[in-house]
N, C-alpha and C positions, 0 to 999 in steps of 0.2 A: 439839043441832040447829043450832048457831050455826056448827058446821065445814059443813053440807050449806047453809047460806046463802050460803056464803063464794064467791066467781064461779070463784077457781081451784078447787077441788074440783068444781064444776058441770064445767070443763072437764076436766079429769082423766077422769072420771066419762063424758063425753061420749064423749070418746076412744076408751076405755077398749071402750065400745059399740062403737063403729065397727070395731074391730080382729074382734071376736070377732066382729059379723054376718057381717064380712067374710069371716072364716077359715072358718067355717061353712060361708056359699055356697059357696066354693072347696072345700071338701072333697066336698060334696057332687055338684057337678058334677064333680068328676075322676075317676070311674068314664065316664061318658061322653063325657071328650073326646077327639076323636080328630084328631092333626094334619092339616091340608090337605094332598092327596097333591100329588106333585110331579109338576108341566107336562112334557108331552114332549112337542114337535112332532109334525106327520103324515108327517114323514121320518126317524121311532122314532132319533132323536139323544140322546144321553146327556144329562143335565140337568148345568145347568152345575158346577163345584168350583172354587169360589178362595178356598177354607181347604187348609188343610196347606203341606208343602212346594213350593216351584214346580215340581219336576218332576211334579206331580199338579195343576196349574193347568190348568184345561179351561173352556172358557167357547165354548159354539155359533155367539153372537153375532158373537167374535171368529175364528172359526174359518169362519165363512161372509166375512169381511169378508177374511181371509185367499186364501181360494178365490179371489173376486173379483178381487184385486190379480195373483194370479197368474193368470186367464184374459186379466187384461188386459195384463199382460207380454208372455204368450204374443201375442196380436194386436199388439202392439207390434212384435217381434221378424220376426211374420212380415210385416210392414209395413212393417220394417226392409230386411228379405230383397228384397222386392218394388222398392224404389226403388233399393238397391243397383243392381239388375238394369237397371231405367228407366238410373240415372245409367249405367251400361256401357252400352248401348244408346245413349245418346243423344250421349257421347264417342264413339262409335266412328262413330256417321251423324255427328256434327260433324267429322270427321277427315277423312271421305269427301266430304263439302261441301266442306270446307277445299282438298282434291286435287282437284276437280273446278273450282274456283275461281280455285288456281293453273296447270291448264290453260289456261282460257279466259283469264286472263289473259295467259298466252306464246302463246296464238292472236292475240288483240289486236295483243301487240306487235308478232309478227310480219306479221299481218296490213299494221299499220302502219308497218312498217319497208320492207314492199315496195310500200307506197303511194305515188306522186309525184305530189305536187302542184305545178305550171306556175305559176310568180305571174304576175303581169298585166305586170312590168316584162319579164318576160325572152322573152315570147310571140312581141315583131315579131322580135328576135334570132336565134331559133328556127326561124321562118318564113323569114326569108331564108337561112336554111343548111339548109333542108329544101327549099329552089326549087334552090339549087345544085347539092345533092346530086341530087336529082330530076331534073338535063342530064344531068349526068357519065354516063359509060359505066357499066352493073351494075359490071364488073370494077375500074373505077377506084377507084368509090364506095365499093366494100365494102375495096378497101385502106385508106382513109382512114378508113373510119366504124366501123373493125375496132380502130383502137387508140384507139379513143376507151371511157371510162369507161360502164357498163352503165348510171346513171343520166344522162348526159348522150347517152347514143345512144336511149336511148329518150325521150326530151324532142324528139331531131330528127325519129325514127320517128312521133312524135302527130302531126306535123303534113306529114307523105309520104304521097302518097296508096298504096294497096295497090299500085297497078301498078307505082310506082315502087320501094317498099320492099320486096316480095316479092323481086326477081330479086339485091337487094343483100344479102337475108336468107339468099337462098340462096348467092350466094358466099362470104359468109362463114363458113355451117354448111358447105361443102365442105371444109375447111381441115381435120379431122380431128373425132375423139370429143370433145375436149374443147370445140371449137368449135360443133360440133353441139347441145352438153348449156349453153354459154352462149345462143345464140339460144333456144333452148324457154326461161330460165329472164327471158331478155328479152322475148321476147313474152309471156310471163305477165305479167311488169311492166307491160308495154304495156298489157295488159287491164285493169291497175288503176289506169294514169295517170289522173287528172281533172286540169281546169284551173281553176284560183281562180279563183271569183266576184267578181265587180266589188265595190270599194266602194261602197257605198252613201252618198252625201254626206248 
């Protein structure tokens, strides 16, 4: 009786118990166990497999996250498509701005190229040769005021009155086509002469 005193046989002996209740329950319950059946979504998807070889590696999770990446490609791509089209669109109306720009621009110049402007020095100078001119006979005048330069005959013409300048306009457009086609391109001058504003002290 001194070995069933002894603490390690008590342990032994405990153990011992434990094992065999244990295997008991177990045996007993395994006529009625039955595994937890396996989850399938409401869109009847195959349940996942990632045992075996990888060409049998299936997982829905990843296969929905798959999907995803690719629908959103797709809107990427066609997003793509879409500002492709904007940027040609919008080079091509910039191209068309751009010609539309360098028009008005060579309008400008020209504009400004057949502008004359009168300074204030040169106005009494002008005035006393447009009083001369304005005695002289039409026929005389327009010989003299004929070889005179387009921007300085129309400087004398600003300041002749019509009655005088007409009849010398017309002797000189008499003289043929080509003289005819410099006064029309003089009196258009004319129309855009101004005279410089005074300084302002």
């Amino acid at each position: 009786m001194k070995i069933l005193s002894s603490s390690w046989v008590v342990m032994l002996l405990g153990g011992l118990l434990y094992l065999g209740t244990t295997s008991a329950v177990l045996l007993a319950n395994k006529s009625s166990f039955k595994p937890p059946p396996l989850v399938v979504s409401a869109t009847n998807r195959a349940p996942a497999n990632v045992r075996g070889p990888s060409w049998e590696f299936f997982n829905p999770d990843l296969e929905d996250m798959v999907k995803e990446l690719k629908e959103r490609q797709n809107g990427l791509d066609t997003r793509e498509k879409e500002l492709d089209v904007y940027a040609a669109r919008l080079k091509s109306e910039k191209e068309e701005i751009s010609q539309i720009t360098r028009h008005i621009e060579e309008m400008r110049k020209n504009l400004d190229d057949n502008i004359i402007t009168i300074r204030q020095d040169e106005q009494s100078n002008l005035k006393k040769l447009a009083k001369n001119y304005g005695q002289m006979d039409p026929a005389a005048a327009a010989q003299v005021m004929g070889g005179l330069d387009d921007i300085t005959l129309v400087k004398v013409l600003m300041f002749m009155k019509d009655a005088q300048s007409a009849p010398i306009l017309t002797q000189i457009a008499g003289r043929g086509d080509a003289a005819a086609k410099r006064m029309a391109q003089v009196s258009e001058r004319l129309r855009l002469t101004q005279l410089a504003k005074p300084k302002t002290p």
